[in-house]
N, C-alpha and C positions, 0 to 999 in steps of 0.2 A: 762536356760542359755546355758548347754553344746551344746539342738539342737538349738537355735538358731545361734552359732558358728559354729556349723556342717554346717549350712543352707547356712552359709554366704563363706563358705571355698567351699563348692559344688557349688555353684553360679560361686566364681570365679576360679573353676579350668573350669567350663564348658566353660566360656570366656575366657579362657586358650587355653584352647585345640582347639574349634571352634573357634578360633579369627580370621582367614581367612574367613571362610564362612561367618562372620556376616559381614566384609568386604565388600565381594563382593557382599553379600544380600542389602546391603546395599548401593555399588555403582550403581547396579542395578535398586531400587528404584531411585536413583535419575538421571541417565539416562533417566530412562520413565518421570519423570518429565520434565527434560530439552527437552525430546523429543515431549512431550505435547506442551510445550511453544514454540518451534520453530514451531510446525504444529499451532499454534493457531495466531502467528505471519505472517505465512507465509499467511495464508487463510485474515488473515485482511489485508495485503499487494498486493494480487490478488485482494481481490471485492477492493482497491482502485487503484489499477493499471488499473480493468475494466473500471471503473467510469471515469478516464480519457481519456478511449481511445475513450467512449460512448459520451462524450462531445466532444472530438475532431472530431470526427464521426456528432456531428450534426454540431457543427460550421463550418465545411469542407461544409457539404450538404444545409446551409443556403447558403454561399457566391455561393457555384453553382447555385442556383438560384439565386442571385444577378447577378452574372455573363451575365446566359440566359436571364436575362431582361433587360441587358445595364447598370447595378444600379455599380457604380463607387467603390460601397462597395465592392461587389464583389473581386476587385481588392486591394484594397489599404487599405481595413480594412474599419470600420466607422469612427476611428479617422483622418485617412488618407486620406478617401475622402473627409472629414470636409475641410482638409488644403490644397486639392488640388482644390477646389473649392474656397477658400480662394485665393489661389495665381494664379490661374490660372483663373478668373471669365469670359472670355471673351471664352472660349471653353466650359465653360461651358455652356453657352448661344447657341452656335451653334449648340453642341451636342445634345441640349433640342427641338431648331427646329425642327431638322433633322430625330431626333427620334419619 
């Protein structure tokens, strides 16, 4: 009985006395973590910022070639050629001769 009260009083004068260092041990520890997850966030936020810029990169390089072939897409989008072909059908017609 008496060492396990010895044991229990040695325990907590040691948390006593180092009660700073397990502190900062212990802030420590959870900086690296927090620093983990900020690098682990940041790197999934890069490959999806690539990923958009890789898509923007081919859709920019498709309509250039629409462009170089007269193709209306090109210009106004697909949905926008749609409607400009739509409202406009009679240049449409002449541009198709001509070309």
């Amino acid at each position: 009985m008496w060492g396990a009260l010895f044991a229990v009083l040695l325990i907590a004068a040691i948390v006593i006395k180092f009660f700073w260092w397990i502190v900062g041990a212990a802030a420590v520890v959870g900086l690296f973590h927090i620093g983990r997850l900020i690098a682990l966030w940041y790197s999934e936020r890069s490959a999806a910022y690539a990923r958009y810029w890789a898509g923007l990169s081919a859709r920019a390089d498709q309509q250039h070639k629409w462009v170089l072939r007269g193709d209306d897409r090109g210009i106004y989008g697909s949905e926008g050629a749609e409607l400009m072909h739509r409202l406009f059908p009679a240049q449409n017609q002449i541009r198709r001769r001509t070309g």
